[in-house]
C-alpha positions in Angstrom: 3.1 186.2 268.3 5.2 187.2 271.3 5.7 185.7 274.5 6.7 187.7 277.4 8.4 186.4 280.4 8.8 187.4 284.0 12.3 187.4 285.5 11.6 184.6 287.6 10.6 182.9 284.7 13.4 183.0 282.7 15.5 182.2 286.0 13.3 179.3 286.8 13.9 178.1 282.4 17.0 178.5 283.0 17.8 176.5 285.9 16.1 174.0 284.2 18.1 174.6 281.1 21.2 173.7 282.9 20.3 171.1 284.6 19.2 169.4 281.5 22.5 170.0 280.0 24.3 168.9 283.1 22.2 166.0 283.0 23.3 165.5 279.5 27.0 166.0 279.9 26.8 163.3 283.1 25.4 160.7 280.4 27.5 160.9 277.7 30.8 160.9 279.9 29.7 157.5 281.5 28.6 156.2 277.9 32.4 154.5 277.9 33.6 152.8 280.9 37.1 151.3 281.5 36.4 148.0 280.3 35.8 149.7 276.6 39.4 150.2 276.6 41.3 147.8 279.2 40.7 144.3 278.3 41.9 143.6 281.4 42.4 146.1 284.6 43.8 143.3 286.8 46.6 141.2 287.2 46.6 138.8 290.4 50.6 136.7 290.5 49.0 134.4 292.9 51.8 132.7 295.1 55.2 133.7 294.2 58.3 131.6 295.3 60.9 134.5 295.9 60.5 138.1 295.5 61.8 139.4 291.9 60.8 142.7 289.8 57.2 142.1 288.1 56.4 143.2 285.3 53.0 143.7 284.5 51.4 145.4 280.5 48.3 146.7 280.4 47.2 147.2 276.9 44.3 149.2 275.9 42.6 150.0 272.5 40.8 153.4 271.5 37.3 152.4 270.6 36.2 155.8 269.7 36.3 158.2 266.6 39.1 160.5 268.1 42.7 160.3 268.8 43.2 159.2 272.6 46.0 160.4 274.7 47.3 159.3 278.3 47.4 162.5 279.8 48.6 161.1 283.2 49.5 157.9 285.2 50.7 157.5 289.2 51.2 155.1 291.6 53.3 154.8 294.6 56.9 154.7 295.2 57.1 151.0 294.3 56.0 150.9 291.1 57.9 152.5 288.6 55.6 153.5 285.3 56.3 153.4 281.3 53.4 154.7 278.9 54.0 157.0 275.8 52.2 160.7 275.6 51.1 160.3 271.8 48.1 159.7 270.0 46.4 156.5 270.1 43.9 156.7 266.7 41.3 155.5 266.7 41.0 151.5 266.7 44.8 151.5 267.8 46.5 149.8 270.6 49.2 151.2 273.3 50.0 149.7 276.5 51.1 150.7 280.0 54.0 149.2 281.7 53.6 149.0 285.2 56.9 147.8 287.3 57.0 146.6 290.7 59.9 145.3 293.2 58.9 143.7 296.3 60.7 145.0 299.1 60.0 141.8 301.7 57.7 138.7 301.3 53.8 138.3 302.3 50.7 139.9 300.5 51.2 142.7 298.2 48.7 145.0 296.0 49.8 148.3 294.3 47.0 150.5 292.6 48.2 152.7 289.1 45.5 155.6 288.1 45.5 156.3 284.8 43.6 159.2 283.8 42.6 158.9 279.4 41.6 162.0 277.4 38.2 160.5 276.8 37.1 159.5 280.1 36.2 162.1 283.4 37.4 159.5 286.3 40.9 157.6 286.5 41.0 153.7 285.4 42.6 151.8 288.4 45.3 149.1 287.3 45.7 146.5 289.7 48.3 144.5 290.7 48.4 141.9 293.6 50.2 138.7 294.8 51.8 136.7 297.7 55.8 136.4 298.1 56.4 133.4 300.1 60.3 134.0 300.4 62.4 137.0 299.8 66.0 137.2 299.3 67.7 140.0 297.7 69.9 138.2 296.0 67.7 136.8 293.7 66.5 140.4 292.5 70.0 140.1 290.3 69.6 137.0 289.1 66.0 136.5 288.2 65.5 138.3 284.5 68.0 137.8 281.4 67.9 140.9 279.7 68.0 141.1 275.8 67.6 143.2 272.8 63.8 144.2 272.6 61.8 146.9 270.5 61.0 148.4 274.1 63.5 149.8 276.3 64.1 148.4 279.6 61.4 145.5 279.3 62.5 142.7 279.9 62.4 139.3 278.1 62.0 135.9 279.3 61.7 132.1 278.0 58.0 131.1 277.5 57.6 127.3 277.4 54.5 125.8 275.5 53.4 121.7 275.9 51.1 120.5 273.2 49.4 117.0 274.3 47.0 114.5 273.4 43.5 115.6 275.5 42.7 112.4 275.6 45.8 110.3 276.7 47.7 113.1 277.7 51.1 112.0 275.9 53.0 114.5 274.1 52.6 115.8 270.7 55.6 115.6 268.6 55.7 117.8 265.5 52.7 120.3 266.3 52.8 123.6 264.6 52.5 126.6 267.3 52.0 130.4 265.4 52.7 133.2 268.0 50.9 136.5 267.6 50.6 139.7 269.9 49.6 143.3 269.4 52.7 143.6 267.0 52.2 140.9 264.8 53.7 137.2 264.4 56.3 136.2 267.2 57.1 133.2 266.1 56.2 129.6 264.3 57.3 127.1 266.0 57.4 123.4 266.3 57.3 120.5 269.1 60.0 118.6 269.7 59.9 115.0 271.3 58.7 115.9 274.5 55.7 118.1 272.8 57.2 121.6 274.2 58.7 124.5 272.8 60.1 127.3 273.8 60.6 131.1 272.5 62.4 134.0 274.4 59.7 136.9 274.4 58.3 139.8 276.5 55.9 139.6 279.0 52.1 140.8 277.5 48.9 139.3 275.8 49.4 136.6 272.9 47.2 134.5 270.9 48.2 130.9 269.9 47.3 129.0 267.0 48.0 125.5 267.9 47.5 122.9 265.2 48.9 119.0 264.4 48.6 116.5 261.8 45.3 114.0 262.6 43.8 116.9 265.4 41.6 119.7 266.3 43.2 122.9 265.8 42.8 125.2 268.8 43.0 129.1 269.3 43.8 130.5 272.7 44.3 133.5 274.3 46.4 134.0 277.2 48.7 136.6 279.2 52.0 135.6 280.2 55.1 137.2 282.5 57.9 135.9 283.9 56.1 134.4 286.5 53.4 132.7 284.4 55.5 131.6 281.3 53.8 128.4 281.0 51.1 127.2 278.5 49.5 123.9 277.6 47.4 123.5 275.2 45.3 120.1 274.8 44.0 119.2 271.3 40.8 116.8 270.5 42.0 113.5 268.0 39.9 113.3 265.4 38.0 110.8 265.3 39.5 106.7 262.6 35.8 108.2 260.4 36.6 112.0 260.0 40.5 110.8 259.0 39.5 107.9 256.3 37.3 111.0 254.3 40.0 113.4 254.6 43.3 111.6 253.8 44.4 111.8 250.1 44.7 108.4 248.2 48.3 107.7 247.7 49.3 107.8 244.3 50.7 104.7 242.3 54.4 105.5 241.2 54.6 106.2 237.6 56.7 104.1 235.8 60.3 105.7 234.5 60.1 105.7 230.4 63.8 104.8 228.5 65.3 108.3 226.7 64.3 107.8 223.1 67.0 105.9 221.2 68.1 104.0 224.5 67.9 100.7 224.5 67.6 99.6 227.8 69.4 95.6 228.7 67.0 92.8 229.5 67.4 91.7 233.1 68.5 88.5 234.7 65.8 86.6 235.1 65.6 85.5 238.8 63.4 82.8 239.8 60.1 83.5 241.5 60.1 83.1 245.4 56.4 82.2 246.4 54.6 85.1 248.3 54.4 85.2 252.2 51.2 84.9 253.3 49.7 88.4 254.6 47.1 89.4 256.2 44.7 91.0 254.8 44.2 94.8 255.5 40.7 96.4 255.9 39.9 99.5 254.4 38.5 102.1 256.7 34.9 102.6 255.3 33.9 105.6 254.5 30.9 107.1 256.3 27.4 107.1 254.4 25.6 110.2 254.7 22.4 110.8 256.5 19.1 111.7 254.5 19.3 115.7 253.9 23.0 116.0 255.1 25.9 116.7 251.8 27.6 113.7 250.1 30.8 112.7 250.8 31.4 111.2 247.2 30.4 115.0 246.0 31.8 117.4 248.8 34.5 118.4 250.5 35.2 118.6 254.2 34.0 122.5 255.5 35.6 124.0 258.3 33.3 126.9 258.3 34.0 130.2 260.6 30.6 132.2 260.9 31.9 136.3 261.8 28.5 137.7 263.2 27.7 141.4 263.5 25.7 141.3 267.2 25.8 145.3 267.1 22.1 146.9 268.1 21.2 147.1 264.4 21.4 143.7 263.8 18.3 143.2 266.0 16.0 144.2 263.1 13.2 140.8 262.5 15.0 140.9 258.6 18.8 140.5 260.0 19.9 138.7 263.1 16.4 136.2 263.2 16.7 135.7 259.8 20.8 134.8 259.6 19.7 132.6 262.7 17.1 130.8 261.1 19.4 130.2 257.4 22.3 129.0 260.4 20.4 126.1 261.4 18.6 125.2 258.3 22.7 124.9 257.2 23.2 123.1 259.9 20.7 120.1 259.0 23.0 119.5 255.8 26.6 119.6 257.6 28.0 116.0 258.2 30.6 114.9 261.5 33.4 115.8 259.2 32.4 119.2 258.6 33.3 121.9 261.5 31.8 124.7 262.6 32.7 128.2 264.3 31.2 130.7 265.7 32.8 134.4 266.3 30.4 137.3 267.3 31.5 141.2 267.5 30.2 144.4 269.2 31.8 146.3 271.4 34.5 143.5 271.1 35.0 140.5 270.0 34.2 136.8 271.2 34.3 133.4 270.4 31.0 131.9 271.0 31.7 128.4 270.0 35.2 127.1 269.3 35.4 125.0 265.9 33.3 122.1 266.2 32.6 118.8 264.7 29.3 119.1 263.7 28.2 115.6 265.2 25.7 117.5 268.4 23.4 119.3 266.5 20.8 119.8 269.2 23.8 121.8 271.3 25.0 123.7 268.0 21.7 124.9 267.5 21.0 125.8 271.2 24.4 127.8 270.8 22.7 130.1 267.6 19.5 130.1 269.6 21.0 132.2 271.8 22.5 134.5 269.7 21.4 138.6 270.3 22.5 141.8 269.5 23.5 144.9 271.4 26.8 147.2 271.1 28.8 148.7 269.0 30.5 147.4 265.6 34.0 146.4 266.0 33.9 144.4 263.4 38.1 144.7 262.9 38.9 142.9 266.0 36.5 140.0 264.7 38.0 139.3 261.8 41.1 138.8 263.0 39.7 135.8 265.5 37.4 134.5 262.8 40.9 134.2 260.5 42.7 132.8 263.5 40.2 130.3 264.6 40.2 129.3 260.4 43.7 128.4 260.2 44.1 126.8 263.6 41.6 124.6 262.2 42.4 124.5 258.5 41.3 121.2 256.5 43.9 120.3 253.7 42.4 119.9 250.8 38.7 121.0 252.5 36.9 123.7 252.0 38.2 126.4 254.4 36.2 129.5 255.1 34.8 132.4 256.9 31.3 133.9 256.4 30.5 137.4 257.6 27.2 138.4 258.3 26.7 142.0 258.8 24.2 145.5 258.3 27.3 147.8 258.0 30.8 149.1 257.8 33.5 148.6 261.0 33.1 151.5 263.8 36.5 151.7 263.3 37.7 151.1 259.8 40.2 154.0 259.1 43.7 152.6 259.5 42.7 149.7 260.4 41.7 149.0 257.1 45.4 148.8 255.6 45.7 145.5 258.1 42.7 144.1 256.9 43.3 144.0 253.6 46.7 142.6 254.0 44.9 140.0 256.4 42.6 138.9 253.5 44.8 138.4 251.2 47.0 136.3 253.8 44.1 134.3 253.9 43.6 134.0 250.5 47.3 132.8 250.0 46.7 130.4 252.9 43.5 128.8 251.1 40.9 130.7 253.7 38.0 132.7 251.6 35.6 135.7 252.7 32.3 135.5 251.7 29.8 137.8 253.1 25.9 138.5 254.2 25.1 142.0 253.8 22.1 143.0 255.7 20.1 146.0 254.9 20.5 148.8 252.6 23.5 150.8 253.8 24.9 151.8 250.6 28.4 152.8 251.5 28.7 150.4 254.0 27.5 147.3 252.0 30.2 148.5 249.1 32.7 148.4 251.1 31.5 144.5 252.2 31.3 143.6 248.3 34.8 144.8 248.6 36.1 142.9 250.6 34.5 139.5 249.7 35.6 139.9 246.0 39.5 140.3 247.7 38.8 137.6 249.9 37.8 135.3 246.9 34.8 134.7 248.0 30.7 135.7 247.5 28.5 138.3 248.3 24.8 138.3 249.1 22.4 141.1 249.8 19.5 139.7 252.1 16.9 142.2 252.4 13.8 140.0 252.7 13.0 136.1 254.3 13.2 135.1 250.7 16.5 136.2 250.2 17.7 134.6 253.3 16.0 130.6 252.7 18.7 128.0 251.1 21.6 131.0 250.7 24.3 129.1 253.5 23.5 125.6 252.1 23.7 127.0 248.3 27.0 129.3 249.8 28.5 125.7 250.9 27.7 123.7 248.2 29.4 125.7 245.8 32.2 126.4 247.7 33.3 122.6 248.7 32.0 120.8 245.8 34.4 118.1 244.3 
């Protein structure tokens, strides 16, 4: 059969044609926005005492399948601009350096456009402030300069102060690790006062912040030389949660004579009656509510769940039924067991900071509101779920993170190098990897079998409610039993 078509026709089809296909090209350019690649577009100095260069890095991560490239970046004669021309791959972090020298004191903003390969309009990076004096003698004196993987950044003292969040009095002794986009900076320790200090360069840093007898905590926080100051307040734990996890101390063994040596009878000295003491009181140990884990038979958990929230997971056999096997776990946890909760998609979050499990009605509202939409960047969740692990790490507990997911990382590729080297970190450290794999993704859920058997830990296929009813609270029990 033919069809025959007048000229207007085919001119009318094929107006139409094209505007489809412009109308397709317009959605798929705005199907990534800024914010998929700047975590931040914005940084606000606030009130500045004297006017010094600033130094502002803008770091940005290519979330797509393709290499990314800056193809260009301007902003006016104030700022001064450092950024590299090569590939970013995909999954990899750059940054731009933006530089800026006041030139007299009052309100200042400067705009930076920054035009990326895989975006059709410029990302504006913003930088604002208010100089209260200026004197341009202090330009000279303000920065130390000192040897630094980057050329011409500067570096600067960062000062941390650990306290007590609920007396506020210092923390002596409390272990700080310092990461950023290139690794560990640093692990450092308080001194009297409950501070620190480490020369670095101004940019985006995570900090694992733990003591002996507290709440670990993971944080997040940008710093420069204007903002170099950090205080992190940790939660006691509570006389109950330290009596079940402090280790009995061990009588001293008695010293045996060498074979052959006699050892000489010693001086008898007369007895000297005993000093009346008073008697010391045991801490009792807390009895465990009906349905909750023994504490004679288990350990103490510090559990980190790593939830896949991508749109797949919304499926009634995934994300419902994880939800529903969360909180029938969550019936059996005791106040000495903590709980986590990191989510990815199009990035990664920390939904619930470890927690004692001692509010269960909040817990639960918290995995009540769990839902799924996004992408699967599942790499930048496992690093959080293994920092918030060892901020939080239980000697002699049972410390570990629990992925639940349908599928691989959006983007594995070379990422996958760090992971692995992650895992096995963790395994050193005492953290395992046991993991929920959702459907029936073949490739996908191999390479999650993978990675729990390098993370010492378990795997479980879930593909019906059956398979989902009593695996966390069998998962647990094996894994901190006595």
């Amino acid at each position: 059969m033919y069809f025959i078509l007048s000229k207007k026709q085919i001119l009318s089809r094929g107006v139409i044609l094209h505007g489809l296909f412009l109308f397709v090209f317009t959605i798929s350019a705005l199907a990534q926005r800024p914010s998929d690649f700047f975590k931040t577009t914005e940084n606000n100095y606030g009130s500045l005492e004297n006017g010094a260069t600033l130094l502002s890095v803008f770091t940005f991560t290519n979330p797509g399948p393709k290499n990314l490239y800056i193809l260009s970046a301007k902003g006016s004669r104030a700022v001064t601009l450092e950024f590299s021309r090569r590939a970013v791959a995909p999954g990899a972090t750059d940054s731009v350096v933006v530089r800026y020298t006041p030139s007299a004191k009052g309100p200042f903003k400067e705009s930076v456009e920054v035009i990326l390969s895989a975006l059709d309009k410029p990302v504006k990076l913003e930088i604002s402030g208010n100089i209260k004096n200026y004197n341009q003698d202090f330009l000279t004196s303000c920065f130390r300069f000192g040897s630094s993987n980057t050329p011409g950044v500067f570096r600067f003292e960062h000062t941390g102060t650990v306290i007590d969040a609920v007396t506020g009095k210092p923390i002596v002794g409390a272990t700080i690790q310092l990461l950023d986009i290139g690794g560990i900076r640093g692990n450092l320790k308080t001194n009297r006062s409950g501070t620190y200090s480490k020369e670095v360069t101004p940019g985006l840093y995570e900090f694992v912040v733990t003591a002996p007898n507290y709440i670990g905590v993971y944080h997040e926080q940008y710093i420069n030389p204007q903002k170099p100051d950090v205080v992190f307040k940790l939660e006691p734990l509570k006389p109950e949660e330290i009596a079940v996890l402090t280790t009995p101390v061990q009588e001293p063994i008695a010293e045996i004579p060498e074979p052959g040596r006699t050892e000489p009878n010693p001086p008898v000295k007369p007895e000297k009656p005993a000093k009346p003491t008073t008697p010391v009181t045991p801490p009792v140990k807390p009895v465990a509510k009906e349905g909750e884990l023994s504490y004679d038979e288990y350990k103490p958990n510090n559990v980190v769940f790593l939830i896949d929230v991508s749109g797949s997971m919304k499926d009634s056999l995934k994300l419902p039924l994880l939800k529903q096997s969360m909180i029938n776990l969550l019936g059996t946890l005791r106040p000495i067991d903590r709980l986590a909760i990191v989510t990815y998609a199009d990035g990664a979050n920390i939904v619930m900071s470890s927690t004692p499990v001692t509010d269960k009605a909040r817990i639960q509202g918290i995995i009540d509101g769990l839902t799924a939409a996004g992408k699967t960047e599942g790499g930048k969740g496992m690093k959080k779920a293994y920092r918030v692990a060892e901020s939080n790490f239980i000697t002699g507990g049972n410390n570990q993170i629990i992925l639940a997911t349908d599928g691989a990382f959006s983007s594995l590729g070379e990422e996958e190098g760090e992971l692995n080297r992650l895992i096995d970190a963790g395994v050193r450290d005492g953290i395992s990897l046991s993991i929920l794999g959702f459907g029936n993704k073949k490739y996908a859920l191999e390479t999650m079998q993978k990675f729990a058997k390098q993370g010492n830990g378990s795997y479980h296929t879930i593909l019906t409610k059956e398979d989902s009813q009593g695996v966390l609270v069998n998962e647990i029990k094996s894994r901190s039993r006595k």
